[in-house]
C-alpha positions in Angstrom: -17.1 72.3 59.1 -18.4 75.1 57.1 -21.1 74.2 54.2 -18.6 75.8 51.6 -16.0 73.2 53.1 -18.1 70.3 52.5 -19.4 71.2 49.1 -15.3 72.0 47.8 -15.0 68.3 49.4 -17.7 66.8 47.3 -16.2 68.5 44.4 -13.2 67.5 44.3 -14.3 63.7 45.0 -16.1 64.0 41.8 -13.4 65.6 39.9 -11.2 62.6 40.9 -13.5 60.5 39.9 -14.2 62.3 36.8 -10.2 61.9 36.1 -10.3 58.1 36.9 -13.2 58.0 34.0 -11.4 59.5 31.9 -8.3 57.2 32.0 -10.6 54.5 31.7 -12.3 56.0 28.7 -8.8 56.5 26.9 -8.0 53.2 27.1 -10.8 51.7 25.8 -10.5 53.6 22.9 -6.4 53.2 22.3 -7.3 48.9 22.3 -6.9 48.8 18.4 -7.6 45.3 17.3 -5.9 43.6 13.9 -6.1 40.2 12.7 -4.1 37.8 11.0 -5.5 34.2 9.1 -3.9 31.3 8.1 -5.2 28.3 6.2 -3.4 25.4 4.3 -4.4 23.2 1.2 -4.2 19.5 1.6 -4.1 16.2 -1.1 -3.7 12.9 -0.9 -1.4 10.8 -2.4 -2.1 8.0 -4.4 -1.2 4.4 -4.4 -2.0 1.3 -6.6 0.2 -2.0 -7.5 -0.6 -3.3 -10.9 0.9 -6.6 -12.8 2.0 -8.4 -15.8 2.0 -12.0 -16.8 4.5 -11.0 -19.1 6.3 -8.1 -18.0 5.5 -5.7 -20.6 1.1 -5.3 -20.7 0.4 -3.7 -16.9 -2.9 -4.0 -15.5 -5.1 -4.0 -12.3 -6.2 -7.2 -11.0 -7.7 -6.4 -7.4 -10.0 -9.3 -7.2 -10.1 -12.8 -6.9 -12.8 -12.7 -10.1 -10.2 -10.7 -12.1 -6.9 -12.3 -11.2 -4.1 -12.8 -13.5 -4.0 -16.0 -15.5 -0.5 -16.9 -15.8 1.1 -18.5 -18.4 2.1 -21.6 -17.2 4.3 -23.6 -20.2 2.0 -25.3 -22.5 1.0 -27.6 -23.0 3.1 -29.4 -19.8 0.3 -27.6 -17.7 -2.6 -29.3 -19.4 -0.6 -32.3 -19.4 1.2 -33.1 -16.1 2.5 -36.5 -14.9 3.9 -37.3 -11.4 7.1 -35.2 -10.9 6.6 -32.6 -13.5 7.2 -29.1 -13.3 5.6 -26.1 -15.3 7.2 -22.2 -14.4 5.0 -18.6 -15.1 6.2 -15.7 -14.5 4.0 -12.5 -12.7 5.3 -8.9 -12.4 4.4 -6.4 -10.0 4.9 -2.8 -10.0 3.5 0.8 -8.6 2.1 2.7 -11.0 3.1 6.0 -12.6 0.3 7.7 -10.3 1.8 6.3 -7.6 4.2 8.3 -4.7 4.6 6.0 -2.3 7.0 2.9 -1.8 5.8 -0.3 -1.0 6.1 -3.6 1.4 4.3 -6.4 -0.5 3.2 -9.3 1.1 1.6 -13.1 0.1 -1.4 -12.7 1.9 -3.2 -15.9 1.2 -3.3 -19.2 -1.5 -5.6 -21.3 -2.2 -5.8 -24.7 -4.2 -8.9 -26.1 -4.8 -10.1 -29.1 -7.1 -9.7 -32.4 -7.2 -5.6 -32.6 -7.7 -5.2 -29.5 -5.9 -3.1 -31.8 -2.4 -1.5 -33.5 -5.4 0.6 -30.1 -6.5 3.1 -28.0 -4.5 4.4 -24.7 -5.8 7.7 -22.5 -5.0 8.7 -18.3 -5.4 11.7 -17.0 -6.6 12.3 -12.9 -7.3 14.2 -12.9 -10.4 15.7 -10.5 -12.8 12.7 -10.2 -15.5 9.9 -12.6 -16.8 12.7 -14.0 -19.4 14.1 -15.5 -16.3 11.6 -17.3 -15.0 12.1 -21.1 -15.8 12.0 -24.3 -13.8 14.7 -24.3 -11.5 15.5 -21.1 -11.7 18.0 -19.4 -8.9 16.5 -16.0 -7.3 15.6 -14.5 -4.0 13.3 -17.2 -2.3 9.7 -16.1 -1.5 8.1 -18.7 -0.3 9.9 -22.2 -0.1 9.6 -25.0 -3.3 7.4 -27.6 -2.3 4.8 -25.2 -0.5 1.2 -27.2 -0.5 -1.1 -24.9 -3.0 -3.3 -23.4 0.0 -0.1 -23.0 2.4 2.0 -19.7 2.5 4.5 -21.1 5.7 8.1 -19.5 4.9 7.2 -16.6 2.8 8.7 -14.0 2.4 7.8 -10.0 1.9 9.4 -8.0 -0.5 9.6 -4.1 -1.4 8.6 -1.8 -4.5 9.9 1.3 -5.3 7.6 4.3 -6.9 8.8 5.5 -9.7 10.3 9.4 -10.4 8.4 12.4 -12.3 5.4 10.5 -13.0 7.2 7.2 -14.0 6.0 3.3 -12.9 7.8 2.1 -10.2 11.1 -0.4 -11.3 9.0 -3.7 -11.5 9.6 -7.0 -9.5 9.4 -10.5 -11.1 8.3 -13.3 -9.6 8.8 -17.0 -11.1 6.1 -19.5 -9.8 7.1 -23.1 -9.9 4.2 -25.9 -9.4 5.2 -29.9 -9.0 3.1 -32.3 -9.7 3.3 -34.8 -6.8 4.0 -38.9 -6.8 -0.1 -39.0 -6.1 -1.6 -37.0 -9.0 -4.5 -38.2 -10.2 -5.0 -38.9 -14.2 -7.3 -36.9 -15.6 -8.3 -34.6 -12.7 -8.0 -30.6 -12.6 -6.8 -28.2 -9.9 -7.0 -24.5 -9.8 -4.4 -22.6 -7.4 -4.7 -18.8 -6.4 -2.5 -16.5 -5.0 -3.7 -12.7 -3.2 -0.4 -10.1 -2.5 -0.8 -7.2 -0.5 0.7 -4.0 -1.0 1.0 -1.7 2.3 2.3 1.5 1.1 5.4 3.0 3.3 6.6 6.6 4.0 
């Protein structure tokens, strides 16, 4: 093999390699790169029950410190005797703010003072607070003749929100308390009652 052979071999290796850089090299440059980005905004929605001892004046009362003093009939309430019965109404309702239904619950009552085993209490859903009377017929929520701190047979019930920043259609309830065969003369009781409102999709 001749020295001109050898060096036309050499040459052409690099020329072939030369092409296979080149290829590369156009590739590279042809990888244009473009980009796309996406993001999204999020908010909450809000949620709050309020009540009424009367139907009409709405407000919060989310603590046992600031609950609702209904309006038992006076003055029966100051001045029960064995067998007597007083009635208060207590409305509940979601709030124009509010954009979320609702399960409501009777999460706990609580009787305390000295005639407090001496009084039993009943919960009826009726149509409005005008409604709401000693023996009045509704949609049972907890059974008559309940023991103040007992909530055994209750009964959930739902709220609606309310459209285009509207309260949610309100839900009465009529709260009936006996005075037992064993009431004491003269002694007090204080009974308290805690819903809880679980908001639904």
């Amino acid at each position: 093999m001749t020295a001109s052979t050898t060096r036309s071999r050499k040459f052409k290796a690099i020329l072939a390699g030369g092409i296979v850089l080149g290829i590369g090299a156009a590739v590279t440059l042809a990888a244009w790169t473009d980009d796309e980005w996406a993001e999204g905004v999020f908010g909450a929605g809000s949620f709050n029950v309020e009540g009424s001892t009367d139907g009409t004046a709405f407000t919060d009362h989310e603590s046992a410190d600031g609950a609702a003093s209904l309006d038992f009939e006076l003055p029966a309430s100051d001045n029960l005797s064995p067998g007597d019965a007083v009635a208060a109404p207590f409305v509940l309702r979601l709030d124009e703010s509010t954009t979320y239904d609702a399960t409501v619950d009777l999460t706990s009552a609580a009787g305390t003072g000295s005639n407090a085993t001496n009084l039993s209490y009943g919960i009826v859903q009726v149509a409005n607070a005008g409604a709401c009377t000693v023996g009045a017929a509704g949609t049972q929520i907890v059974p008559s003749g309940t023991p103040l701190s007992s909530t055994t047979g209750k009964q959930g019930f739902s709220l609606t929100a309310g459209a285009d920043d509207a309260a949610g259609e309100p839900v009465t309830l009529c709260f009936t308390v006996t005075a037992g065969n064993d009431l004491t003369e003269g002694e007090n009781a204080t009974a308290q009652w805690q819903f809880t409102a679980t908001s639904v999709d």
